[in-house]
N, C-alpha and C positions, 0 to 999 in steps of 0.2 A: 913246081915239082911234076915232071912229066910224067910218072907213074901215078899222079891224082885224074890230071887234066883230062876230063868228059865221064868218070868213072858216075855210075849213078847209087848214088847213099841215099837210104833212108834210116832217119833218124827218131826215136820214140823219146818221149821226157822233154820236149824239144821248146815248150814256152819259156826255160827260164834257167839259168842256173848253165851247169856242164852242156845241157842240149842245147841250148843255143848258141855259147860260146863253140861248139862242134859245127856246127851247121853254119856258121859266119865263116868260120877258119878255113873247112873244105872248099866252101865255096870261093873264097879267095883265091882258092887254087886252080879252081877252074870244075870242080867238080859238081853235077847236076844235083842238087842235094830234096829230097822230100822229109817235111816235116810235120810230126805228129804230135797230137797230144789232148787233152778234152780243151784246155782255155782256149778255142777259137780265135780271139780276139787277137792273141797274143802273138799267135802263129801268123795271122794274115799280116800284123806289124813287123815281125820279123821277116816274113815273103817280098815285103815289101823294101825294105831295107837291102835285105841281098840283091834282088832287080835292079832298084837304082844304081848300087856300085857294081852293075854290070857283073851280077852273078847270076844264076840261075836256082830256080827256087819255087815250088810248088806246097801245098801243107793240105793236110785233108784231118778231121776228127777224129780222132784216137783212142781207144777205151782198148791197152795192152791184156786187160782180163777177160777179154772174149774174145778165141779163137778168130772166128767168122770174122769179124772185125779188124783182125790184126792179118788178115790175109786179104780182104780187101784193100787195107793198106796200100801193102807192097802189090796186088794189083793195076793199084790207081799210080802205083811210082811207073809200074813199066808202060802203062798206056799213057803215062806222060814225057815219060826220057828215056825209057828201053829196059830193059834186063837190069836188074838189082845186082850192083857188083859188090856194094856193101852195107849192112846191114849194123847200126851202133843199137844197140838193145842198151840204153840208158833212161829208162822210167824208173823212179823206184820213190817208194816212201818209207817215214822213219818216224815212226808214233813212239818214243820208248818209255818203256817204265819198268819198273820191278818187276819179276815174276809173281810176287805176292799181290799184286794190286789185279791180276785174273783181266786182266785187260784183253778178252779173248777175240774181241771183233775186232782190236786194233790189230792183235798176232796174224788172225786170219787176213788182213788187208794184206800187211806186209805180203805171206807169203804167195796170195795171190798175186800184188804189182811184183813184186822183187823176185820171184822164183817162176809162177806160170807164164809173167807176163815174158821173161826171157825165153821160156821153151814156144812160145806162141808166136815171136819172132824170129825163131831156129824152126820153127817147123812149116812158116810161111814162106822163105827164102830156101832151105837147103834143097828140095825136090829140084830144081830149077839151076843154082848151083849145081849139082851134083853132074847133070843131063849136060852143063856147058865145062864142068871139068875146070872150074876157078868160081871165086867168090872167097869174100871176107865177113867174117863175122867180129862183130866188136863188142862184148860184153863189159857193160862196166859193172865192176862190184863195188869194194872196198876196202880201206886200212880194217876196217870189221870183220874181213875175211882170214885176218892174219891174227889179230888177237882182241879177247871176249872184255867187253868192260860192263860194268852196273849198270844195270838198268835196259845195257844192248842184248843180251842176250837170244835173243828172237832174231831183232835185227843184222846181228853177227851170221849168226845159222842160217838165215836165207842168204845175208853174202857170198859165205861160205859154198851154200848150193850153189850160185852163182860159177864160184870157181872151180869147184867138182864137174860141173856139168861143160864148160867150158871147154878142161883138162881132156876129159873123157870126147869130146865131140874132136877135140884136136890129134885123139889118139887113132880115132875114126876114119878120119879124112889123109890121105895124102894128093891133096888139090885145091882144100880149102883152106883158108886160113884162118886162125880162131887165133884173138888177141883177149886178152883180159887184162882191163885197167882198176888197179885200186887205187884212188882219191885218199889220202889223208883229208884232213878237215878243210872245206872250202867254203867260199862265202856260196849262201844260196837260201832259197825257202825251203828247204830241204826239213827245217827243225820246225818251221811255224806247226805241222800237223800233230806237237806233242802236247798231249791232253795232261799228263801226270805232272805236279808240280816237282817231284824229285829227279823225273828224268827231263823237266827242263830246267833243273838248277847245274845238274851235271851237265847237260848241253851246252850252257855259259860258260862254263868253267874249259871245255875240250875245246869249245871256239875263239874262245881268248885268243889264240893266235890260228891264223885261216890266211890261205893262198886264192886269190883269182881263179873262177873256174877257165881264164884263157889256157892256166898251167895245164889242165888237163886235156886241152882242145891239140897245144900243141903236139902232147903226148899219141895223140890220137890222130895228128897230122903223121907224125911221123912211122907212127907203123903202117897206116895208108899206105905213103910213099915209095914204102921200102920196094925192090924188085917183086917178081911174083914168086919166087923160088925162096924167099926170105922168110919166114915167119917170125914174126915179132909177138911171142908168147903171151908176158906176161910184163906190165910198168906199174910199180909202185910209185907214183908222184905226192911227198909230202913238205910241208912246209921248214925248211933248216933249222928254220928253233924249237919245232914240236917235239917235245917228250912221248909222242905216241905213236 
């Protein structure tokens, strides 16, 4: 896809799950991709992995909850491949539980990864963006953005922000392009960080049926691709048999 080939992504969330399946896929295409995230380990094996099949591929340590850090990031992509042409804001985590259970430092996490950590990767990219008059942002949210279940509620509401902030930065721009992907249920470590045994009886039950995070890479190839004049909004990707 010619409208990928040499573009340079960086990617956050990037050891496991949707971020890596992103960062296999673009690179496939030809595109320079930087990948983030705290598991080191993870990242250097998938750097590794894109290099041999003749992709291109850099990873530096990632901590989306602090500014400083998440602007270093995307400084170290452009001293390694050039100017950030796209940006996938896909960190995020998902502790859920009842409201009742006061689970207030797991709330707090969320909406620091899920909600600061996206503006912290919009405010590290758009300056620069704005000054070259193109650029992609790629937020992924969720099926959580579109409707509230037990136990998500926290987690729905930073998607949610997610998709406000997205909407509103697309309304902003006429140069940039602002996509937002929501994921119905996919395989991932996404659920391991839930502490509450109710909201991980409910997480079994919503996983029962789960799509390959590729589904959402291609999703993400494809609004890439598109021309520059094209804006690819917003993709709901969920699994055919999901009831959600």
């Amino acid at each position: 896809m010619s409208d990928i080939r040499d573009k340079v992504v960086i990617i956050t969330g990037a050891s496991s799950g949707i971020g890596e399946a992103v960062a296999k896929a673009l690179a496939s295409e030809g595109a320079k991709v930087v990948v983030g995230a705290r598991r080191t380990e993870r990242l250097e094996t998938l750097v590794r992995d894109i290099n041999a099949s003749g992709g291109l591929a850099a990873a530096r340590a990632l901590d989306v909850t602090n500014l400083e850090d998440m602007q270093s990031f995307a400084d170290f992509a452009e001293k390694e491949f050039g100017a950030v042409d796209v940006i996938v804001n896909n960190a995020g985590v998902m502790p859920l539980s009842p409201l009742a259970s006061l689970k207030v430092d797991e709330w707090n996490r969320m909406i620091d990864v899920n909600i600061r950590g996206v503006l912290h990767g919009i405010a590290a990219v758009i300056p620069g963006m704005t000054v070259r008059g193109s650029g992609h942002v790629i937020n992924v949210a969720s099926i959580g953005a579109h409707a509230v279940t037990p136990t998500a509620a926290v987690y729905c509401a930073t998607k949610y922000a997610v998709w406000a902030i997205s909407d509103g930065l697309r309304q902003e721009n006429d140069k940039i392009r602002v996509t937002t992907i929501s994921p119905g249920v996919v395989e991932s470590e996404l659920a391991d960080s839930i502490s509450d045994e109710r909201g991980r009886n409910e997480m079994k039950e919503f996983r029962r049926i789960a799509i390959k995070p590729d589904a959402i890479a291609r999703a993400i190839v494809y609004a890439v691709s598109q021309p520059a004049d094209v804006d690819v909004s917003e993709i709901i990707v969920r699994p055919t048999a999901s009831p959600f």
